[in-house]
C-alpha positions as CSV (number, residue, x, y, z in Angstrom):
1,X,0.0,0.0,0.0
2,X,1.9,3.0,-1.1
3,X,1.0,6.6,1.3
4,X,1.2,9.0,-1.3
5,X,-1.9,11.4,-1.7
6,X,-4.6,9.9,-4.8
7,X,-7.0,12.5,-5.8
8,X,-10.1,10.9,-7.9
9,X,-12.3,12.6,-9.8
10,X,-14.7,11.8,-12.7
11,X,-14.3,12.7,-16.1
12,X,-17.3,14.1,-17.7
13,X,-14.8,14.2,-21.1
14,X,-13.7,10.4,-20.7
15,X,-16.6,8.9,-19.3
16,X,-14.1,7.8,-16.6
17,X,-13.0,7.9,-12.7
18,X,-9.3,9.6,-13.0
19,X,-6.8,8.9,-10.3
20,X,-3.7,10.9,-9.9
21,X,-0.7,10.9,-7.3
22,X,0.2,14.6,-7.9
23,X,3.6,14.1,-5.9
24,X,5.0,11.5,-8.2
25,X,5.4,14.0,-11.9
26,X,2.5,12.2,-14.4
27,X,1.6,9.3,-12.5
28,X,-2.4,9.3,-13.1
29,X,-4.6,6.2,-13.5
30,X,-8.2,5.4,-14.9
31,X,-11.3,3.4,-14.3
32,X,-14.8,2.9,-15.3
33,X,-15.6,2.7,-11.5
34,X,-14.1,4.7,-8.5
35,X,-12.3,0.8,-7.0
36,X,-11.1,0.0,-10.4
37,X,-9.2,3.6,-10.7
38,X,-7.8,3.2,-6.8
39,X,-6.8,-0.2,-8.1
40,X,-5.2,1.2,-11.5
41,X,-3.3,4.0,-9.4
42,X,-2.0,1.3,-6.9
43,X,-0.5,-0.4,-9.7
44,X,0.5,2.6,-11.5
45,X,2.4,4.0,-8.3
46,X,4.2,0.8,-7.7
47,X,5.7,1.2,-11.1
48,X,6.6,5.0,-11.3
49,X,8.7,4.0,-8.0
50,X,9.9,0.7,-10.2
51,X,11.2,3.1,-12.7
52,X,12.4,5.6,-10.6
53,X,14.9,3.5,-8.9
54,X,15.8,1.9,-12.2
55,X,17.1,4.7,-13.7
56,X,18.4,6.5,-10.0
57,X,16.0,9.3,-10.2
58,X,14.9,10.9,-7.4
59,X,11.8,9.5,-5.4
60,X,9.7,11.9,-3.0
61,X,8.7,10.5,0.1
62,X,5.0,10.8,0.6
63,X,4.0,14.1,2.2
64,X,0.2,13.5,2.5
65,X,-2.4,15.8,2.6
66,X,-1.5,19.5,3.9
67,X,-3.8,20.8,6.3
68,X,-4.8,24.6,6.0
69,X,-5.8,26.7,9.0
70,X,-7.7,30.0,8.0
């Protein structure tokens, strides 16, 4: 289970549930339902960080949610 921030949305354009992890540069997912997209992004997370350390880039640790006080 990977602790990086997911925002999901749905995308009146795709017809689709969009999942992104907006700390890791492009790493976005899709699904025709809200579990598949979590699912998709899991998967898609797991092999940004795969990457990542195959080509020694950089990898941000997970920062979570920012909470604002007014």
């Amino acid at each position: 289970m990977n602790k990086y921030e997911i925002i999901l949305f749905w995308s009146e354009k795709d017809q689709l549930f969009i999942a992104e992890a907006p700390e890791l540069s492009g790493c976005s997912a899709h699904g025709k339902s809200r579990e598949e997209a979590l699912k998709n992004i899991d998967q898609a997370v797991e092999l940004w960080i795969q990457t990542a350390q195959e080509f020694n880039d950089p990898i941000p640790q997970p920062k979570g949610r920012k909470l604002m006080y007014a």
